[in-house]
OpenMM code with the backbone's topology and positions (N, CA, C; nanometers):
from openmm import Vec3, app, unit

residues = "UNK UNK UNK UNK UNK UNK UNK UNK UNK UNK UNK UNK UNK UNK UNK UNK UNK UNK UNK UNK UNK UNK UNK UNK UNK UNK UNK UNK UNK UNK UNK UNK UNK UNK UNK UNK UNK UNK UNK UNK UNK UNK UNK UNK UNK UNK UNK UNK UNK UNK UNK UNK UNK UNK UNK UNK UNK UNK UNK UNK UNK UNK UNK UNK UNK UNK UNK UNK UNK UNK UNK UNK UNK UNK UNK UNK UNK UNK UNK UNK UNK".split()
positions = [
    Vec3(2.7018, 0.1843, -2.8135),
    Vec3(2.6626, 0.0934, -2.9184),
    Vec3(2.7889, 0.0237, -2.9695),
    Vec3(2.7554, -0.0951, -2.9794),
    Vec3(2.9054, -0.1642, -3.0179),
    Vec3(2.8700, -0.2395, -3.1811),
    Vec3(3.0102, -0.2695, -3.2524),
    Vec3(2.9278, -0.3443, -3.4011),
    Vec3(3.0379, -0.4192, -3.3661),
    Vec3(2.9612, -0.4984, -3.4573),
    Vec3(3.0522, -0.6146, -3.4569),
    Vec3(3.0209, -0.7360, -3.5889),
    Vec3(3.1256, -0.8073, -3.6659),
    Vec3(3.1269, -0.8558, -3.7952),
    Vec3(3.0238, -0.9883, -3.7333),
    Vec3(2.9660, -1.0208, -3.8296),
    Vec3(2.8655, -1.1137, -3.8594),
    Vec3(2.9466, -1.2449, -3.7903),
    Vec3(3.0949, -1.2708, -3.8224),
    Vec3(3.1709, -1.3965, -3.7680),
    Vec3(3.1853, -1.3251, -3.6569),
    Vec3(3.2265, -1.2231, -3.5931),
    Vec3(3.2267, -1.2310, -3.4486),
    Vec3(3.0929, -1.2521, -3.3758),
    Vec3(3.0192, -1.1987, -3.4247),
    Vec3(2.8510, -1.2534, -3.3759),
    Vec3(2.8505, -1.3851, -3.3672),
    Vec3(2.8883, -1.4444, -3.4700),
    Vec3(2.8610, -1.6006, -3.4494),
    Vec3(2.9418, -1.6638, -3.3251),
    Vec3(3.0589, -1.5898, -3.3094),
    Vec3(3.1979, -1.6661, -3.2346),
    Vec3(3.1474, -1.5994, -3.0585),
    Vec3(3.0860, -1.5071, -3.0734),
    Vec3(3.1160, -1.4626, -2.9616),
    Vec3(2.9486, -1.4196, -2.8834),
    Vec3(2.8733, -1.5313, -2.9588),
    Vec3(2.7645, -1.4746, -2.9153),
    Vec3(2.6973, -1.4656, -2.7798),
    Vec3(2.7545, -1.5582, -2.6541),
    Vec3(2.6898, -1.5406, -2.5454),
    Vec3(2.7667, -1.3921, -2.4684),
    Vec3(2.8725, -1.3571, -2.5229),
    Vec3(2.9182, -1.2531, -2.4538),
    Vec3(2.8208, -1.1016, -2.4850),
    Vec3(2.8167, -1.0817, -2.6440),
    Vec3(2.7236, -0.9968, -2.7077),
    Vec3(2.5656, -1.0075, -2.6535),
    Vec3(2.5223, -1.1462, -2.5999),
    Vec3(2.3672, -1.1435, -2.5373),
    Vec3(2.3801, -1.0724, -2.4232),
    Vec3(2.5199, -1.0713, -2.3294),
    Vec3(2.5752, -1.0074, -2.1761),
    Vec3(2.5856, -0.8903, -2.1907),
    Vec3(2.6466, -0.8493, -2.3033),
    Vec3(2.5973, -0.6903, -2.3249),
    Vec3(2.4490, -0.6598, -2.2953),
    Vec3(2.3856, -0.7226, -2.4177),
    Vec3(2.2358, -0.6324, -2.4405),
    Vec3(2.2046, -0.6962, -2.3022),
    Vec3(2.2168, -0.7734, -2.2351),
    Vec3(2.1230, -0.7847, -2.1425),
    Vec3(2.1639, -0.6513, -2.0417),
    Vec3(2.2679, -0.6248, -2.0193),
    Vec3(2.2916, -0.4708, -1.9196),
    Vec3(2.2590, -0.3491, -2.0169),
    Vec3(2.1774, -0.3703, -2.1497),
    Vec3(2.1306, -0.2535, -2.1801),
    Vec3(2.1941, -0.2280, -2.3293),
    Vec3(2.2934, -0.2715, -2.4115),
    Vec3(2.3519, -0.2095, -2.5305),
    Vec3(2.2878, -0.2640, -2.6000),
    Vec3(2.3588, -0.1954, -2.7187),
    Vec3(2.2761, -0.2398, -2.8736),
    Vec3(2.4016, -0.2706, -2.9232),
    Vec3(2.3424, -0.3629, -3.0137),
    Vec3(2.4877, -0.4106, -3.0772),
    Vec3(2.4150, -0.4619, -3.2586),
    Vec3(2.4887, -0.3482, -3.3531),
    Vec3(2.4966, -0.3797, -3.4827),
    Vec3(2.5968, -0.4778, -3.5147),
    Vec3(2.5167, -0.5941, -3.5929),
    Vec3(2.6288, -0.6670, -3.6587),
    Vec3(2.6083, -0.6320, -3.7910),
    Vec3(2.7350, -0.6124, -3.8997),
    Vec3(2.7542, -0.5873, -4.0408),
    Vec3(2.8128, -0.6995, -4.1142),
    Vec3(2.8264, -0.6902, -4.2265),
    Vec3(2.8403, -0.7858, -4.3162),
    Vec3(2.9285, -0.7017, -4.3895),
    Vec3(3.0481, -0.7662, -4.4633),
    Vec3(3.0805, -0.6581, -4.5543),
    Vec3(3.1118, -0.5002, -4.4969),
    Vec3(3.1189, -0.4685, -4.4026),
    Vec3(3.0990, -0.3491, -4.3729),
    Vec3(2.9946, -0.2520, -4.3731),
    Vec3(2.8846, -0.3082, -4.4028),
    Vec3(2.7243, -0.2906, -4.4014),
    Vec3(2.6642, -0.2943, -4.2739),
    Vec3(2.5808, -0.2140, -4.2043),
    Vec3(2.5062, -0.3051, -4.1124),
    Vec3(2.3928, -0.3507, -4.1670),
    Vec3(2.3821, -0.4596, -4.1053),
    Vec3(2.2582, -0.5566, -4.1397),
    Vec3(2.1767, -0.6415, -4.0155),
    Vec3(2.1972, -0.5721, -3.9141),
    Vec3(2.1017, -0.6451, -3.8083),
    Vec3(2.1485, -0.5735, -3.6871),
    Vec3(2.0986, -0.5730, -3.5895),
    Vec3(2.0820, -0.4881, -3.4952),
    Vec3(2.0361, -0.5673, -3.3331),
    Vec3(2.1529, -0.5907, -3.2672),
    Vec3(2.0897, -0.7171, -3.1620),
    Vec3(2.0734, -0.5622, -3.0306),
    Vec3(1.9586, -0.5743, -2.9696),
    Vec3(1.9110, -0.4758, -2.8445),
    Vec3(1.8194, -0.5366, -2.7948),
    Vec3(1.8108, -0.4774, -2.6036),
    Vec3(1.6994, -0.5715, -2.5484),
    Vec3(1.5559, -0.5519, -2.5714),
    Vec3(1.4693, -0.6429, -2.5229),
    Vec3(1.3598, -0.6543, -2.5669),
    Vec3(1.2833, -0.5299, -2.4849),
    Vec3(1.1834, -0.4735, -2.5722),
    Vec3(1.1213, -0.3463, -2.4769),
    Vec3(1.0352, -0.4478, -2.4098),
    Vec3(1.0037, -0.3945, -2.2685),
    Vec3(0.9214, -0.4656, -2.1223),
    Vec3(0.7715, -0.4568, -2.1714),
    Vec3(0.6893, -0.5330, -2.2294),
    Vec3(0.5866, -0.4884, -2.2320),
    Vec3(0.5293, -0.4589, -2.1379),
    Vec3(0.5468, -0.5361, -2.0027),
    Vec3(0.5063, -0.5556, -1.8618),
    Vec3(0.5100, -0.4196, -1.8162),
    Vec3(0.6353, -0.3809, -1.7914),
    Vec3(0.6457, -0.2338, -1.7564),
    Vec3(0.5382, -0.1329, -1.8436),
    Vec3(0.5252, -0.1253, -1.9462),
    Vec3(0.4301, -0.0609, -2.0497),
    Vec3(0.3173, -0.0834, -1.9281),
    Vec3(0.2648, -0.1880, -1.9457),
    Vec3(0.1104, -0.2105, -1.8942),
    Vec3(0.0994, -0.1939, -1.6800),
    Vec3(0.2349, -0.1750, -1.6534),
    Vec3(0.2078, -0.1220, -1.5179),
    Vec3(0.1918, 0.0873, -1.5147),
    Vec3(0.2788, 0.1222, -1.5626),
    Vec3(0.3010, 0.2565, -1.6021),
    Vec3(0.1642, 0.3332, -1.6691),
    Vec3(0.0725, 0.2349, -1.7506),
    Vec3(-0.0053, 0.2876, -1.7788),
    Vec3(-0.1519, 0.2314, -1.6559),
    Vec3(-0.1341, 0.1208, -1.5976),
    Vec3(-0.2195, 0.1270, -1.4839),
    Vec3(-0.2130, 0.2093, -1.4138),
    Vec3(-0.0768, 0.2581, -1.3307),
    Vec3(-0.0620, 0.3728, -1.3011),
    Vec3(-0.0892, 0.4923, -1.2424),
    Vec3(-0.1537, 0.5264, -1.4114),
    Vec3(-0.1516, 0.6818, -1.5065),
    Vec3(-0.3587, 0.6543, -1.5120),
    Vec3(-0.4013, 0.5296, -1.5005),
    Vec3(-0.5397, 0.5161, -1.4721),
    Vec3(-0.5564, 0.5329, -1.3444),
    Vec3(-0.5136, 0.5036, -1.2499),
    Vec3(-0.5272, 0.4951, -1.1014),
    Vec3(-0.4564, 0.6420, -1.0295),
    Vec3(-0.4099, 0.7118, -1.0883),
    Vec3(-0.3802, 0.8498, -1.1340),
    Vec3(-0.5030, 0.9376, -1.1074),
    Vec3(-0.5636, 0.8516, -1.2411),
    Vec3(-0.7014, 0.9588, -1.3246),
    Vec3(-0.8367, 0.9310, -1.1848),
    Vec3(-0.8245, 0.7960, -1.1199),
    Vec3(-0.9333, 0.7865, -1.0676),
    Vec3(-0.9394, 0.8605, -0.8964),
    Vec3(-0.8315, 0.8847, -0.9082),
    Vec3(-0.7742, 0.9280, -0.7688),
    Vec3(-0.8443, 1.0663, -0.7926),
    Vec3(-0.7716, 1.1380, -0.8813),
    Vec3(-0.8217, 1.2536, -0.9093),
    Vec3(-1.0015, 1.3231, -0.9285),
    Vec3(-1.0298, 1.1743, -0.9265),
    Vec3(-1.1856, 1.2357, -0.9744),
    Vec3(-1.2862, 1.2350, -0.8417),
    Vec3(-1.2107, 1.1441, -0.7133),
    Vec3(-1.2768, 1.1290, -0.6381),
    Vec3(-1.2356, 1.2197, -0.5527),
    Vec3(-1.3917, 1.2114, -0.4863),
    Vec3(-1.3330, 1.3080, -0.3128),
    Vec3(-1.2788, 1.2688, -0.2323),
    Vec3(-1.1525, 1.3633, -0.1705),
    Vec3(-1.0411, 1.3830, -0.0477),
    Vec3(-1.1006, 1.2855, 0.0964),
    Vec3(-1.0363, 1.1837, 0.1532),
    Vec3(-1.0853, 1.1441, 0.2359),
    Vec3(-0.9859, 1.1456, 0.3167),
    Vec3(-1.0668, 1.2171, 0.4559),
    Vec3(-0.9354, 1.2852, 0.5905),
    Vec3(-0.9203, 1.1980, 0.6824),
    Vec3(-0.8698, 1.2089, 0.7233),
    Vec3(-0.8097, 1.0827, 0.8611),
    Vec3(-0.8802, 1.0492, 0.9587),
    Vec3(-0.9746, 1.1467, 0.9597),
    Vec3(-1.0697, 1.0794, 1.0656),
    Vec3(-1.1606, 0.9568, 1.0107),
    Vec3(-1.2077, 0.9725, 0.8922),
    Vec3(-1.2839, 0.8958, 0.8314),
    Vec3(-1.2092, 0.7602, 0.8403),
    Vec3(-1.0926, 0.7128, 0.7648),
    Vec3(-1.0226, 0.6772, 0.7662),
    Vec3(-1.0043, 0.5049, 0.8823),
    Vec3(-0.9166, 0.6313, 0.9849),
    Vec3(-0.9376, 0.6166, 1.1241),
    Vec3(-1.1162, 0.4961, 1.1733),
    Vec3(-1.1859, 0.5929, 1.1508),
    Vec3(-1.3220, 0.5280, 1.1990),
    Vec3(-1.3599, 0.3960, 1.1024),
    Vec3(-1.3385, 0.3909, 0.9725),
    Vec3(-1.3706, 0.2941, 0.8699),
    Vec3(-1.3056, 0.1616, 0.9456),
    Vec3(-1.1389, 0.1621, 0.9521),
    Vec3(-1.0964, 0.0614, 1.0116),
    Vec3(-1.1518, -0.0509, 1.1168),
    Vec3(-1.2685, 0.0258, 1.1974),
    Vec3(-1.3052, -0.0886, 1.2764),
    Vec3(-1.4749, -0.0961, 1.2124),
    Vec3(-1.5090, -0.0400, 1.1408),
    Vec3(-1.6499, -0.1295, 1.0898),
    Vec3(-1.6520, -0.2574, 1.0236),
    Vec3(-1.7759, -0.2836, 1.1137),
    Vec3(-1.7947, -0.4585, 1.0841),
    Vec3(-1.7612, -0.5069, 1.1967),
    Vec3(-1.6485, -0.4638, 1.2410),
    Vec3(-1.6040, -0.5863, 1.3755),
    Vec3(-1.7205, -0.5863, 1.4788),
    Vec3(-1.6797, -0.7130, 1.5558),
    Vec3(-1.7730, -0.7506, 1.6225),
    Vec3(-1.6867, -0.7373, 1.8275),
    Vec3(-1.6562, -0.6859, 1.8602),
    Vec3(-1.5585, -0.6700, 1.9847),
    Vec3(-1.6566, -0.6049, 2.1105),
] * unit.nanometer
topology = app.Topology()
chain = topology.addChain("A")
for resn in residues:
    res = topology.addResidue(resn, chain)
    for name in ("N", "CA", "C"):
        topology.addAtom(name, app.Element.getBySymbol(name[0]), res)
């Protein structure tokens, strides 16, 4: 975590966005206060794959085991050869 004064925020701000973008947080203070807090944005995207997932998880689990022969044989239904 890095801090840094409110004028260096201002002076130095595309370097401080190069941080958080590889991941830091960076408090800027005022006075010796902190008063704001620059970190990257949480992924919502990731959220909503992780929990597809964790559904496709659940549905796996509920269904019955299908063995290789089945499998195997499914692949050519329908065709016409």
């Amino acid at each position: 975590m890095t801090t840094v004064t409110a004028y260096e925020a201002k002076t130095h701000l595309p370097r401080l966005i190069r941080a958080v973008e590889r991941g830091e947080t960076v408090i800027i203070t005022r006075h010796g206060k902190p008063v704001a807090q620059l970190g990257p944005v949480q992924d919502r995207r990731r959220e909503e794959i992780v929990a597809a997932i964790e559904r496709i998880k659940r549905a796996r689990a509920q269904r019955a085991k299908v063995s290789l022969d089945e499998i195997l044989a499914w692949r050519h239904e329908g065709h016409k050869y």
